[in-house]
VEXZAFI-450983 format. One record per residue: residue in three letters; x, y, z of N, C-alpha, C in turn. Coordinates in steps of 0.02 Angstrom, whole numbers, plus 50000, padded with zeros to 5 digits. Example, Ala and Ser with C-alpha at 12.3 -4.5 7.8 and 13.67 -1.06 7.14 Angstrom:
! residues 2
ALA_50660_49716_50390_50615_49775_50390_50660_49835_50390
SER_50642_49888_50354_50684_49947_50357_50645_50002_50394
! end
This chain:
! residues 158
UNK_50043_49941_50000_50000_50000_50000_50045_50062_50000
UNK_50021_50116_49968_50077_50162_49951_50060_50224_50004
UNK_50090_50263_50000_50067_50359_50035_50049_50395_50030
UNK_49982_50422_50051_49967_50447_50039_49983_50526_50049
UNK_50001_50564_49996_50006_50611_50000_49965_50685_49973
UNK_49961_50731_50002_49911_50792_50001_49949_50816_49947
UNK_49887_50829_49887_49913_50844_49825_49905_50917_49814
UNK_49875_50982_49865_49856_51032_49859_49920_51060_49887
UNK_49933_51129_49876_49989_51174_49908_49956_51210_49952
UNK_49975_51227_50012_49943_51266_50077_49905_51327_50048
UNK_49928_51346_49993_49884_51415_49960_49828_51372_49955
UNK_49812_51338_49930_49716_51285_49884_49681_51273_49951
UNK_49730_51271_49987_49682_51252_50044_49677_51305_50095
UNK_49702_51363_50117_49688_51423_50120_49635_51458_50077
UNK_49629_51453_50021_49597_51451_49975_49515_51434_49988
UNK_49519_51360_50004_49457_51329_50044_49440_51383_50094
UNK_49468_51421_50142_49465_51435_50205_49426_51508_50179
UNK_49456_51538_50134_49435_51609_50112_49364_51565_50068
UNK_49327_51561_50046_49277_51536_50011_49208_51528_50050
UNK_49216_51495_50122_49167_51503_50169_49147_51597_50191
UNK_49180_51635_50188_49164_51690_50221_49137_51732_50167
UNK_49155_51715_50090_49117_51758_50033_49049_51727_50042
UNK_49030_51663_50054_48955_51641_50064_48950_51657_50108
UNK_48948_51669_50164_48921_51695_50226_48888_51760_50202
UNK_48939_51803_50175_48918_51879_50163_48843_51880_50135
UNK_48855_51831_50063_48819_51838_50011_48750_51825_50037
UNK_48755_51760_50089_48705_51760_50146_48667_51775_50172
UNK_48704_51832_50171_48684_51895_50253_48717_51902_50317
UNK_48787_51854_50312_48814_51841_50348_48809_51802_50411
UNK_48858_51780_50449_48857_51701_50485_48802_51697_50539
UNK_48774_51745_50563_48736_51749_50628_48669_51711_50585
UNK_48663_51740_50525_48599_51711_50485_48604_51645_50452
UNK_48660_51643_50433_48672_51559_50407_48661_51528_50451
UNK_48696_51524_50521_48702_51468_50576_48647_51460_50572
UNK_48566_51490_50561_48504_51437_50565_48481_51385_50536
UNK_48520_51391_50451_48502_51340_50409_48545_51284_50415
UNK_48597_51281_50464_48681_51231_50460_48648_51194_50530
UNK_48695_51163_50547_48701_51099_50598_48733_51145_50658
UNK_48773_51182_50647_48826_51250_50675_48824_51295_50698
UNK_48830_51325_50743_48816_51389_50777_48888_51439_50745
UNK_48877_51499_50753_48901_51569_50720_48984_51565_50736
UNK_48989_51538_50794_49090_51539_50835_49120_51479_50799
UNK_49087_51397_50773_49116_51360_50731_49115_51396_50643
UNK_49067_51410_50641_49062_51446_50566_49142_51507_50540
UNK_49141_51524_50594_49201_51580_50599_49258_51545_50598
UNK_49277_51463_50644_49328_51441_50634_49343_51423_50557
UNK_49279_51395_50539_49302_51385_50458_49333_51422_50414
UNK_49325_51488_50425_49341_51540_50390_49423_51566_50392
UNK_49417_51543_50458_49464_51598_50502_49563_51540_50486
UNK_49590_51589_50454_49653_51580_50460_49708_51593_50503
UNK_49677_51597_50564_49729_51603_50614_49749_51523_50633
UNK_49808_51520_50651_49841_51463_50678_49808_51399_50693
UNK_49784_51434_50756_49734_51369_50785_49677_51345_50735
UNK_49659_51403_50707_49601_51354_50675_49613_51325_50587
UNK_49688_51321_50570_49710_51320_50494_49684_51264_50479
UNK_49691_51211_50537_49668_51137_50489_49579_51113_50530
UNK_49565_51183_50515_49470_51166_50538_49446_51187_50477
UNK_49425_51132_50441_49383_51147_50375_49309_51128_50386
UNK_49267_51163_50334_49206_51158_50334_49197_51078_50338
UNK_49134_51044_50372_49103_50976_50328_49062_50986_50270
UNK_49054_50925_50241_49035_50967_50152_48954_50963_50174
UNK_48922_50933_50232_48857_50938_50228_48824_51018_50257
UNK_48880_51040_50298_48872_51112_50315_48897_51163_50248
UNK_48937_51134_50216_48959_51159_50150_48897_51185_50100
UNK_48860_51139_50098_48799_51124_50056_48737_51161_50080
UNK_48747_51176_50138_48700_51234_50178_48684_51287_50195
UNK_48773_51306_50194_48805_51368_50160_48798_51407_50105
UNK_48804_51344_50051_48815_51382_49968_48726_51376_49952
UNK_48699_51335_50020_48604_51355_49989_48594_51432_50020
UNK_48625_51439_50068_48588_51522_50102_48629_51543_50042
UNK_48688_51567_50028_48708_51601_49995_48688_51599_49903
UNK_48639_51553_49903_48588_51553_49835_48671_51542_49777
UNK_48718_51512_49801_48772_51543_49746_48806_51443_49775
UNK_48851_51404_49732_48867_51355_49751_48950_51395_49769
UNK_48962_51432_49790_49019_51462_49823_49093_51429_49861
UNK_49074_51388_49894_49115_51323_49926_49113_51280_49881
UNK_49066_51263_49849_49081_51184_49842_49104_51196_49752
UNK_49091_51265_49726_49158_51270_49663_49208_51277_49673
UNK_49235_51279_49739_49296_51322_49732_49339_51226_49743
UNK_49294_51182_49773_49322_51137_49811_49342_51095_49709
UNK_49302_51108_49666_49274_51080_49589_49328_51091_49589
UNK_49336_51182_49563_49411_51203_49531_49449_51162_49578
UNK_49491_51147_49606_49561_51130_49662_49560_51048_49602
UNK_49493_51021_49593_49520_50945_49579_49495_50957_49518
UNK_49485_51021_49460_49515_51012_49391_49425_51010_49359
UNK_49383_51041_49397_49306_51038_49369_49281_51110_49375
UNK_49230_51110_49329_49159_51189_49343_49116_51152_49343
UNK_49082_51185_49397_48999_51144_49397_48960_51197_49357
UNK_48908_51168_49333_48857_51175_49283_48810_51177_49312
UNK_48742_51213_49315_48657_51199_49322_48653_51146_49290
UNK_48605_51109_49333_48577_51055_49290_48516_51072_49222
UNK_48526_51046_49179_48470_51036_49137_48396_51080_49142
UNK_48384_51041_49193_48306_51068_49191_48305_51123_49231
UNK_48362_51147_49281_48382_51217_49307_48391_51266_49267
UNK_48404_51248_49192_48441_51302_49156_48377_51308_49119
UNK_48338_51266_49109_48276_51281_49049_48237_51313_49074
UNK_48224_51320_49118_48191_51359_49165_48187_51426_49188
UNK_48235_51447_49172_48273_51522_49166_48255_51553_49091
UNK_48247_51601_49126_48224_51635_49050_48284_51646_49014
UNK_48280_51653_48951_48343_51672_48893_48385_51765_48920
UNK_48437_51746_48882_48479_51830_48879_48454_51897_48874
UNK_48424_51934_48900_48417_51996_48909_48439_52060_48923
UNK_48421_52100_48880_48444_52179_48901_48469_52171_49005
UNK_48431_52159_49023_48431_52147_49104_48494_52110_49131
UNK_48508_52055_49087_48579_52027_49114_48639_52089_49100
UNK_48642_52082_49025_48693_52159_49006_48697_52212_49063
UNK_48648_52233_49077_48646_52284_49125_48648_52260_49190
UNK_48664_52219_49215_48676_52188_49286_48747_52167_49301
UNK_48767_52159_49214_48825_52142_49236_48869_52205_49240
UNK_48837_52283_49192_48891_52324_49206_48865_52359_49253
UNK_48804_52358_49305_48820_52378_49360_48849_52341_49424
UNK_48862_52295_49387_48922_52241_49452_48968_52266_49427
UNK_49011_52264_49400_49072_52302_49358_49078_52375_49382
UNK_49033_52393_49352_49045_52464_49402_49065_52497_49472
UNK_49003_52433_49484_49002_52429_49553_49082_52434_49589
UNK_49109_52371_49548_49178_52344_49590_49245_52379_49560
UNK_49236_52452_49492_49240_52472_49490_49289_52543_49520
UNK_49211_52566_49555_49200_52603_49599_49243_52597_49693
UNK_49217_52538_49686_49243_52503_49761_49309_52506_49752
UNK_49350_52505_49717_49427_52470_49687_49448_52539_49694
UNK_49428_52573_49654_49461_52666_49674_49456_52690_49759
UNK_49401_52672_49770_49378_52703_49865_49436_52657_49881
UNK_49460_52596_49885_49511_52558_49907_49558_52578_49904
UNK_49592_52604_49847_49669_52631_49835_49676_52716_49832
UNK_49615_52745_49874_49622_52796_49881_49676_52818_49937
UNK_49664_52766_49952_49736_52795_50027_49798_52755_50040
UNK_49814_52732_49956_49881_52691_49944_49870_52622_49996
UNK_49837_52616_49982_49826_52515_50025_49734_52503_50042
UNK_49737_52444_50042_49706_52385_50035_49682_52350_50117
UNK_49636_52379_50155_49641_52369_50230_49598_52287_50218
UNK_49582_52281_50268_49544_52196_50278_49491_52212_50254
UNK_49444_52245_50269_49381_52258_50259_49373_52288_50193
UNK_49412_52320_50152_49388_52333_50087_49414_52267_50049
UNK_49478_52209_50058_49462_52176_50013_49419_52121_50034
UNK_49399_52099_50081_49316_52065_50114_49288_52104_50061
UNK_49266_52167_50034_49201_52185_50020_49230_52192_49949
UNK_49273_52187_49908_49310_52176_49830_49303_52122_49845
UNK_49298_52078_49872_49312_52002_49873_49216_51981_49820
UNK_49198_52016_49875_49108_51985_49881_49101_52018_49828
UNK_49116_52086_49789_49116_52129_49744_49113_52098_49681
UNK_49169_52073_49680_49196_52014_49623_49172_51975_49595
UNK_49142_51907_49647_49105_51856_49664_49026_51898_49643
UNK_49022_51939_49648_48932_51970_49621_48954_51957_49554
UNK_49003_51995_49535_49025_52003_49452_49046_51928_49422
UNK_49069_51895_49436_49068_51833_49422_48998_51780_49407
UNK_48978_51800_49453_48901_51776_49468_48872_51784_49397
UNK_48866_51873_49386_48824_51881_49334_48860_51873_49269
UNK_48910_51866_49262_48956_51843_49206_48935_51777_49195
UNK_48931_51758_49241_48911_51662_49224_48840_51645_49209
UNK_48799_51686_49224_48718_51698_49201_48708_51701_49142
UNK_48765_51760_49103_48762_51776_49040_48808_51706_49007
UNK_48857_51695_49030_48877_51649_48957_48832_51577_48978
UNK_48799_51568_49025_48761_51508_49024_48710_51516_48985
UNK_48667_51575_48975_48636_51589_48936_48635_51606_48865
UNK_48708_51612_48831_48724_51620_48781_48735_51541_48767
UNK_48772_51510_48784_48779_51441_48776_48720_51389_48763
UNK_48652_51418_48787_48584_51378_48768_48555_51398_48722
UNK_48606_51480_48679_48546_51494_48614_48599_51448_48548
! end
């Protein structure tokens, strides 16, 4: 029997760790998730949280899955896809279901863009990047991504 060895670099799995707290946000953040999870709000935070003690406390994927439902976005559990070489997709009858490409997507996506934009200048207005503005470029992003992926899913079904 051979060794097993951890095929990720401490960044992918740091990586993991930053991924729980963009769904939280998207959420409404952790005080409101902990109702739909198994978890109360102080374990939710270890997941997140990259300090020392808590580096090797990762989410479980069934709290994972409870997470990326409050946060209406599969947030965790793509990021876990990308690391082993996948994108998840809507299913089928998820996507037919959605109405086709619209003026409305276009315009959602450049006011996410804008949006993050906007946020990106207020950030480097005072030559750096504090915690809290890239938390909120982070979630910024992740909106713009969001609606970027709306549109080419929807281009891809005409």
């Amino acid at each position: 029997m051979g060794v097993f060895v951890r095929r990720f670099s401490e960044r992918d799995y740091l990586a993991l760790k930053r991924a729980p707290d963009v769904a939280y946000d998207l959420a409404g953040g952790p005080s409101l998730v902990q109702h739909g999870t198994r978890v109360v709000v102080s374990q939710l935070s270890k997941y997140a949280s990259e300090q020392d003690d808590h580096l090797k406390t990762f989410m479980p994927i069934d709290v994972a899955v409870d997470v990326d439902r409050a946060a209406k976005s599969p947030v965790i559990t793509s990021r876990m896809a990308e690391m082993l070489g996948f994108r998840l997709v809507p299913l089928d009858e998820a996507v037919k279901a959605e109405p086709g490409l619209s003026e409305g997507d276009a315009l959602q996506i450049m006011d996410e863009a804008t949006e993050l934009w906007r946020m990106t200048r207020a950030a480097f207005a005072d030559g750096r990047i504090d915690a809290l503005e890239k938390k909120t470029l982070c979630l910024q992003l992740h909106q713009l991504i969001r609606a970027a992926g709306a549109i080419l899913e929807k281009l891809e079904r005409i």
